[in-house]
C-alpha angles and dihedrals in degrees: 000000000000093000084051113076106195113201111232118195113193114196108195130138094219101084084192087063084053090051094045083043097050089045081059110055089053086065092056118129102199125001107076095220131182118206129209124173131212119176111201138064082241102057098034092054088046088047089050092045088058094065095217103119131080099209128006124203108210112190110211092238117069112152103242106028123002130242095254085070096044084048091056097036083049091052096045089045080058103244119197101197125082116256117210103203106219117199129190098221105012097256104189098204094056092043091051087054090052092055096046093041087057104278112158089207141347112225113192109223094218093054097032117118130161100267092054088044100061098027082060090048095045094050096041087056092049096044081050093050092046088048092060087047090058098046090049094049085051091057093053093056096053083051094056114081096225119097109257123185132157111219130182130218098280090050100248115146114250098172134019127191127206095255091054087053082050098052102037102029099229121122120239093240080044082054120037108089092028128113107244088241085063094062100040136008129237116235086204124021105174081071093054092047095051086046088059082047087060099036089057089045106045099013091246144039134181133191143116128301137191112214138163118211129215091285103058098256118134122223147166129231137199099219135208124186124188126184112235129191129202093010113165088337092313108129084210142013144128137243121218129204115196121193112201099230100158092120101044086058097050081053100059087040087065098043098041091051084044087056088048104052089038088053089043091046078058091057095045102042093063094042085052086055099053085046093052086056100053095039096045098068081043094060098045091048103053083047100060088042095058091052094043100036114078097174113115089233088056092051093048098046103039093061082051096057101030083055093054097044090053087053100051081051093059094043087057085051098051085052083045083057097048090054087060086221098097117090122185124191101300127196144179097269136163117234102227088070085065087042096052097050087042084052093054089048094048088054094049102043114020128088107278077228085076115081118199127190125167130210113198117155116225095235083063105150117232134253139213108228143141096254098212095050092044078051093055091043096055093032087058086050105052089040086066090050093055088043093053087053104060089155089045133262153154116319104178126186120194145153147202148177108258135182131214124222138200079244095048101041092052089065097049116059097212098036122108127194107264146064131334139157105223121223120210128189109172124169137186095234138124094291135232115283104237087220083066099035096098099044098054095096094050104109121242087019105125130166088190125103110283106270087029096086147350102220098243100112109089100028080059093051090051095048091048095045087051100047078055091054095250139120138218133229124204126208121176149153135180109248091011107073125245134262117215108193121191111202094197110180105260124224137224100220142085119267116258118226122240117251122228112269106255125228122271104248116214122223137273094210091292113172110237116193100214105199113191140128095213101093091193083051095046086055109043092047085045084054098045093052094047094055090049097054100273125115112218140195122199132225124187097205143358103276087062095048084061096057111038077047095054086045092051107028100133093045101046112099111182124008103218090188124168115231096224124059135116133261084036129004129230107266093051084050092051085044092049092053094047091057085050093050119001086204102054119135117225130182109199120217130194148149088225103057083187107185080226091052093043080049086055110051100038086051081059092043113264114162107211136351119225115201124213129285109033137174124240083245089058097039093055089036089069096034089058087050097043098052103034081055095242 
């Protein structure tokens, strides 16, 4: 301190104290200090309103007014400087108000010397200068976005940033004196008291914490607790630092649930595969024999059959649809056409308890969508509702144009700036249990008694919804009924209208290469061709393909090939054969009708796919189109 001069004022009326003062500060050791007197109220508050003094010594008499007023009226007029108080007898009471009032120190004169003197004006300064520090630190962590609070002990809240106001929506002044259990509540506080445990012990902890704030909302924190000791005149105490990470977790909820259904579609679609494969010379069968076989026993049983292959095939698409990799004839459409044929079925078949009542505006955009699977995806929807409302209710569909946004998209982890019509079915039914809210698009997962439902619903609606580019929200609550919204990408351009299905030609002894490594499959489709007209020749995998092609070539009409098999897969057989004819005309056929594997083989020139299982209709349908060039 000896290259600093400070600058020291002394107001006091007694011209003999200035003398014994200024004789003191020549005897100081360290602090270099420069006196100057003033000996009125007056003169010393016009000297402290000038600013230009580092400490000021303010004796308690003064004629006229007394130091303790000057002191205040200093304080409230925000000095800067430190102020000594200096009294005549020690009288305790006064010094006590000097302290209170702002007083960095009280000297007594009877007992002053130099060495008290400077000791009490060099540590007046420091305690000042920390004091700054400390304001300006304060600043900073009301600048930081983390929550950031002192407690002691006992809990009680000692300091309060800005951030912590924002996040738990108490005031600094609401705050400061309560017990932290007083602003939020715990959602589990066996796990904060095991956190103090670790904090005594260790002089930290850190961890996660779920909390609701004053206004009902629900977070999660990543907490981090520090022991402190002498804060703000507390001999212990701990600061928290609480990082709002209630989105981010939202975030890695969605993914991580993304990552398991994408893992469990792996499983299903080759499950589905194996299952195709198995239902497609079913369904053939059972086809020829109903037109061959006349008894009555035949006619009552085939139906039978043929209906319960058809449904095992649709229960393989609906697993198809969950692996987003399935992609039917899709088309520019309007939404109020589903909704009006879902409409007709709802009145037919549902309870007359259920009121439904739909809500779709006339300037709806449209959407480019494959009808009968946005069918199935509304129709499994409403059928829940239905399901949720046993005693009857409100089952509502609507729709609306609906723009994403960067903000909005941040939020959602499927969502994408742009357009999208948005698809709402809500109900007033028993709710959806949040323990089980993540859990609902999984396939086979039910809630519902064992024969009422095979938990493929709403895994189909989401991998439907997804293969469209879309996403699904969920809002639910038990007592209070659940909303189920579709945000499907909306298009600019006007809907296209369906054309009338065309007749299935038969065929003229046209020679079909059927390619497959099924042999139950090989010799059902060569049946079937052969009943309807076509003469057909048979190839296990792709390297014989190659050569009854290469025998036949010119006779060979139409290639039907499936695009997995062993020795060699479907696209290098469909290669092999271009490079054998350019022209030839192939029909793919899989049990995974993968939107990447239907991109593929019509890049290399495949006319048609086919997906299993078909019916003997679909299968000479596209045989007819593919070999007449339409």
């Amino acid at each position: 301190m000896k290259n600093n001069l400070i600058k020291v004022l002394l107001i006091d009326d007694d011209e003999d104290d200035y003398i014994l003062t200024r004789d003191w500060f020549k005897e100081f050791q360290v602090a270099a200090c420069a006196l100057e007197w003033v000996n009125s109220y007056q003169a010393g508050r016009d000297a402290i309103l000038t600013g230009q003094y580092d400490v000021y010594l303010v004796d308690y008499r003064l004629g006229e007014g007394n130091g303790l007023e000057l002191l205040r009226e200093a304080i409230n007029n925000v000095c800067a400087a430190p102020i000594i108080f200096l009294t005549g007898q020690g009288d305790r009471e006064i010094d006590i108000e000097a302290m209170k009032a702002g007083a960095a120190d009280y000297l007594e004169k009877s007992q002053l010397a130099a060495p008290l003197l400077e000791r009490s004006i060099r540590y007046a300064l420091e305690r000042k200068q920390n004091e700054k520090k400390i304001r300006e630190q304060a600043a900073l962590l009301d600048v930081a976005t983390d929550a950031i609070f002192v407690q002691d002990l006992d809990h009680k809240i000692l300091f309060w940033n800005k951030a912590a106001e924002l996040l738990y929506k108490w005031k600094k002044e609401e705050a400061i004196g309560k017990k932290a259990l007083e602003l939020w509540q715990e959602k589990d506080l066996s796990k904060l008291q095991a956190a103090f445990s670790i904090l005594m012990k260790n002089c930290a902890w850190e961890g996660e914490l779920q909390q609701i704030t004053k206004t009902g909302q629900e977070i999660t924190v990543e907490s981090r607790w520090t022991l402190v000791r002498d804060f703000d005149h507390n001999s212990q105490c701990f600061l928290v630092v609480n990082t709002d990470i209630t989105q981010k977790k939202l975030l890695e909820s969605q993914f991580l649930r993304a990552q398991r259904l994408e893992s469990i579609g792996t499983l299903a679609s080759g499950i589905a595969h194996d299952l195709n494969n198995v239902l497609a010379p079913i369904l053939m069968t059972a086809q020829l024999l109903e037109s061959q076989l006349d008894d009555e026993r035949s006619k009552r049983l085939l139906p039978i059959l043929i209906t319960n292959a058809k449904r095992g095939a649709n229960l393989v698409k609906q697993v198809l649809s969950f692996t987003r990799g399935m992609e039917g004839d899709r088309t520019l459409l309007q939404f109020k056409h589903i909704v009006r044929e879902i409409q007709q079925v709802m009145r037919e078949t549902f309870p007359k308890s259920i009121e439904v009542s739909t809500s779709i505006p006339t300037n709806l955009w449209t959407i480019y969508a494959d009808p009968t699977q946005l069918h199935q995806v509304l129709m499994n929807l409403c059928v829940n509702a239905r399901d949720a409302m046993p005693m009857g209710g409100s089952l509502t569909i609507s729709a609306e144009n609906f723009s994403v946004d960067e903000n909005y998209a941040r939020m959602h982890f499927d969502a994408r700036i742009g357009a999208y019509v948005a698809i709402t079915v809500s109900d007033t039914g028993f709710g959806i249990n949040a323990g089980i809210l993540d859990r609902i698009f999984e396939p086979f997962y039910t809630t519902k008694e064992f024969g009422k439902g095979t938990g493929l619903g709403l895994s189909t609606v989401l991998g439907i919804v997804k293969s469209h580019g879309g996403f699904i929200n969920v809002y639910s609550e038990l007592g209070n009924g659940s909303q189920f919204k579709v945000f499907l990408p909306a298009q600019q351009t006007p809907e296209t209208t369906e054309e009338p299905d065309k007749e299935f030609p038969s065929g003229n002894g046209e020679l079909i290469l059927v390619v497959d490594d099924e042999d139950s499959i090989r010799d059902i489709t060569k049946t079937s061709l052969e009943t309807h007209n076509y003469k057909a020749i048979t190839a296990c995998d792709g390297i014989e393909a190659i050569a009854l092609y290469a025998e036949h070539r010119d006779k060979i009409s139409v290639v039907l090939t499936d695009m997995l098999m062993p020795s060699m897969d479907g696209l290098t057989t469909i290669r092999t054969l271009k490079k054998i004819n350019p022209h030839v005309k192939i029909i793919a056929v899989s049990g995974l009708a993968s939107t990447e594997k239907v991109n593929a083989a019509t890049d290399i020139g495949v006319k048609a796919f086919l997906s299993k299982p078909y019916t003997a209709k679909q299968l000479l349908q596209t045989i007819g189109v593919v070999k007449n060039g339409k």
